[in-house]
Biotite code that builds the C-alpha atoms (Angstrom):
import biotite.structure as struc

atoms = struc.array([
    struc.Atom([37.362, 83.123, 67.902], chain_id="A", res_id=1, res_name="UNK", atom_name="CA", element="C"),
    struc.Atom([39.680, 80.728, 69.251], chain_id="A", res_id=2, res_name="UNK", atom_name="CA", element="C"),
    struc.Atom([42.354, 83.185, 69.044], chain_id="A", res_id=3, res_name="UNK", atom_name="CA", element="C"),
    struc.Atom([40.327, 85.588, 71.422], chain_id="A", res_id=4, res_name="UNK", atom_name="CA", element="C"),
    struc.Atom([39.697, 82.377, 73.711], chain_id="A", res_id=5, res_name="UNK", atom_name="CA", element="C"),
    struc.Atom([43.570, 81.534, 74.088], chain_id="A", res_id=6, res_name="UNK", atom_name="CA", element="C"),
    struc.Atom([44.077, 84.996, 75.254], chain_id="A", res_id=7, res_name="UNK", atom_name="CA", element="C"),
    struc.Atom([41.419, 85.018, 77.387], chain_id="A", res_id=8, res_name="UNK", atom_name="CA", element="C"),
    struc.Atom([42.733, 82.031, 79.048], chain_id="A", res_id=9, res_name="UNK", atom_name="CA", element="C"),
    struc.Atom([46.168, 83.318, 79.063], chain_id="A", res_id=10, res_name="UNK", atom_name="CA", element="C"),
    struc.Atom([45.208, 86.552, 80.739], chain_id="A", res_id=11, res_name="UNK", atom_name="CA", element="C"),
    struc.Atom([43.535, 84.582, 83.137], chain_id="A", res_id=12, res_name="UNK", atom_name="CA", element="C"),
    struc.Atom([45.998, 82.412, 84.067], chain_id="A", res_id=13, res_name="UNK", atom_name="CA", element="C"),
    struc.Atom([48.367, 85.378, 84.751], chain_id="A", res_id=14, res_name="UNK", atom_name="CA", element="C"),
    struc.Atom([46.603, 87.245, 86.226], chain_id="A", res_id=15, res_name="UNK", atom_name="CA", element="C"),
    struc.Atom([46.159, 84.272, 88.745], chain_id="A", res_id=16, res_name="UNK", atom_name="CA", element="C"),
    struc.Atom([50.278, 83.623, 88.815], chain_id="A", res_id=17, res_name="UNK", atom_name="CA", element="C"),
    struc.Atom([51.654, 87.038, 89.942], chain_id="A", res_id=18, res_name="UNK", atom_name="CA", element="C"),
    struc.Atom([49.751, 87.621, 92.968], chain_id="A", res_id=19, res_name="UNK", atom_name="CA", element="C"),
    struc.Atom([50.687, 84.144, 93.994], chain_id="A", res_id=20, res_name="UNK", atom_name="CA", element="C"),
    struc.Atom([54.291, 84.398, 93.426], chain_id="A", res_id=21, res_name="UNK", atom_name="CA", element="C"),
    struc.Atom([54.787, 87.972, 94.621], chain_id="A", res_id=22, res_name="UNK", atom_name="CA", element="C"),
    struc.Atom([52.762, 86.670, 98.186], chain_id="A", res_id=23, res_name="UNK", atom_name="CA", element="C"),
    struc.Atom([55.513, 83.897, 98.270], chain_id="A", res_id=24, res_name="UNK", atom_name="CA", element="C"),
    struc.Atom([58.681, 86.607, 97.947], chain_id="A", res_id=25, res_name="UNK", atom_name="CA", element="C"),
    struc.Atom([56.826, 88.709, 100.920], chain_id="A", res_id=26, res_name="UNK", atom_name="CA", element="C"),
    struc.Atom([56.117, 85.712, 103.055], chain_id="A", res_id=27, res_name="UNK", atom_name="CA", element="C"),
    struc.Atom([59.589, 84.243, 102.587], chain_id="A", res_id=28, res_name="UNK", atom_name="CA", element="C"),
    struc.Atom([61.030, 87.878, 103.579], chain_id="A", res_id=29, res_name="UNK", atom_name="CA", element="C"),
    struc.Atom([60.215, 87.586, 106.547], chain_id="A", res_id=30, res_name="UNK", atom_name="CA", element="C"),
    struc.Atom([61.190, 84.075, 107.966], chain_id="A", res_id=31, res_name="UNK", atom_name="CA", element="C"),
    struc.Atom([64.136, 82.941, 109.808], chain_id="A", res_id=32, res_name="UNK", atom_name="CA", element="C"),
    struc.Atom([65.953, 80.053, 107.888], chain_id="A", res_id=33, res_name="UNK", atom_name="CA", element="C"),
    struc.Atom([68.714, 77.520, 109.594], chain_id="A", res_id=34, res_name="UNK", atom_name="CA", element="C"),
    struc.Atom([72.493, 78.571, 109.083], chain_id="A", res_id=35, res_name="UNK", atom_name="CA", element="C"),
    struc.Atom([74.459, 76.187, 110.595], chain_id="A", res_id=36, res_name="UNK", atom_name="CA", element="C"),
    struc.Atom([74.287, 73.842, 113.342], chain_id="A", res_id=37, res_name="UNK", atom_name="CA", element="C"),
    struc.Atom([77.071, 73.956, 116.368], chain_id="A", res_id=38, res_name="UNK", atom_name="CA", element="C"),
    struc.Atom([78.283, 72.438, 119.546], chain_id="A", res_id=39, res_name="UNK", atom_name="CA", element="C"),
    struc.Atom([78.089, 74.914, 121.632], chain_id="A", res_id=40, res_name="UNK", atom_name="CA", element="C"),
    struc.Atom([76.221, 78.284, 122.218], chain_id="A", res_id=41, res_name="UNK", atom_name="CA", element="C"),
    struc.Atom([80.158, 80.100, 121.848], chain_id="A", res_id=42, res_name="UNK", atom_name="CA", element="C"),
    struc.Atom([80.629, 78.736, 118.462], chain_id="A", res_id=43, res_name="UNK", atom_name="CA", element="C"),
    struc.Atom([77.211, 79.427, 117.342], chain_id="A", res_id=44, res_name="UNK", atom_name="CA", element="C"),
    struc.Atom([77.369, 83.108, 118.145], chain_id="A", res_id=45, res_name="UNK", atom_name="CA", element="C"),
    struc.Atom([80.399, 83.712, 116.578], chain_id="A", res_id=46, res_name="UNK", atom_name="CA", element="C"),
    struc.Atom([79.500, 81.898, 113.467], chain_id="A", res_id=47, res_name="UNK", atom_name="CA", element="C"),
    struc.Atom([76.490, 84.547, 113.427], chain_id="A", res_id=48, res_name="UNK", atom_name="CA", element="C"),
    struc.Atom([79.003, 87.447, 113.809], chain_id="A", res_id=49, res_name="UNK", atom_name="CA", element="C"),
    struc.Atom([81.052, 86.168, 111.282], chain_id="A", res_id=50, res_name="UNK", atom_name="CA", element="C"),
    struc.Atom([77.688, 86.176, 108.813], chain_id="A", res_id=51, res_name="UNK", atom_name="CA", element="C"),
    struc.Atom([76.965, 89.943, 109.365], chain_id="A", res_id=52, res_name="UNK", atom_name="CA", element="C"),
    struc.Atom([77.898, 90.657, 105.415], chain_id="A", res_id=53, res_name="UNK", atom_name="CA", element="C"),
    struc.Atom([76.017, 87.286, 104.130], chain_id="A", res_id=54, res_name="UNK", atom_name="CA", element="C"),
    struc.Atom([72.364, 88.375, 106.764], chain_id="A", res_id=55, res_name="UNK", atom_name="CA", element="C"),
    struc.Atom([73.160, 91.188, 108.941], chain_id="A", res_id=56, res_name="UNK", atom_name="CA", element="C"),
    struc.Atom([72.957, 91.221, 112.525], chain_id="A", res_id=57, res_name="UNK", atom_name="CA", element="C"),
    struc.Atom([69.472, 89.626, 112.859], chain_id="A", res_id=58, res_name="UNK", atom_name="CA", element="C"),
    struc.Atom([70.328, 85.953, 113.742], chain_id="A", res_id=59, res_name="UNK", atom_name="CA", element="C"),
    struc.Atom([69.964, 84.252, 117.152], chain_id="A", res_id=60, res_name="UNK", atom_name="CA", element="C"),
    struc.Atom([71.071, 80.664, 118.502], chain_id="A", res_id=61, res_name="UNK", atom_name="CA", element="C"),
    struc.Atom([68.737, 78.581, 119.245], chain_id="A", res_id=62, res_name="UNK", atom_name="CA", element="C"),
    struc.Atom([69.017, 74.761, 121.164], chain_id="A", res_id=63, res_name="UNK", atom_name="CA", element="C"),
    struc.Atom([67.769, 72.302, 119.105], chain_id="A", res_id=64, res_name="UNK", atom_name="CA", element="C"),
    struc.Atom([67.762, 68.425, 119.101], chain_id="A", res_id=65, res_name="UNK", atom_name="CA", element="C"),
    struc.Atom([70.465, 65.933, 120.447], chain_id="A", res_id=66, res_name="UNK", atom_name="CA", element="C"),
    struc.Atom([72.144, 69.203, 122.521], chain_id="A", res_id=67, res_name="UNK", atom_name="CA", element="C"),
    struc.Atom([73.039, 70.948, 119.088], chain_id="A", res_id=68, res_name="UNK", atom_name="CA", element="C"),
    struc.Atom([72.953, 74.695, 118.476], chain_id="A", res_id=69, res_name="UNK", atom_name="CA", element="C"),
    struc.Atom([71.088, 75.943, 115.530], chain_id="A", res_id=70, res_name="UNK", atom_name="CA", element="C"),
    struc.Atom([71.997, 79.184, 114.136], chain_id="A", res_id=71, res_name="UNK", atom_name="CA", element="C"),
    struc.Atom([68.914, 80.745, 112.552], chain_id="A", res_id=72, res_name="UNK", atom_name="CA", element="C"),
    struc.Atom([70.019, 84.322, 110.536], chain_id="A", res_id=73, res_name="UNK", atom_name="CA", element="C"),
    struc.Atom([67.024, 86.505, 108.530], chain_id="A", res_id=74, res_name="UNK", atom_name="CA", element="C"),
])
């Protein structure tokens, strides 16, 4: 009887755990994540270029705080 119970649980539990983690792969998919960080809008750009093997061409400079460029690639 405790056997069954264990298994029970265990099912349960993982049953519970891979929606969960396959919702967090699809979710992270789809976000935009910080690069780099640059002086200028020039340098920023061709940093992104540069990345096209590492994340493609979907990446876009952004201004972010204390006049820095953030380079934000998929």
């Amino acid at each position: 009887m405790k056997k069954r119970i264990g298994l029970l649980v265990a099912a349960a539990t993982a049953a519970t755990l891979v929606p969960l983690a396959a919702a967090t792969n699809a979710s992270a998919a789809g976000e935009f994540r910080v690069r780099g960080v640059y002086q200028t809008q020039e340098q920023c750009n061709a940093a992104g270029k540069a990345g096209y093997d590492l994340w493609g061409p979907n990446f876009f400079c952004s201004d972010g705080p204390g006049g820095l460029i953030y380079l934000y690639a998929h």
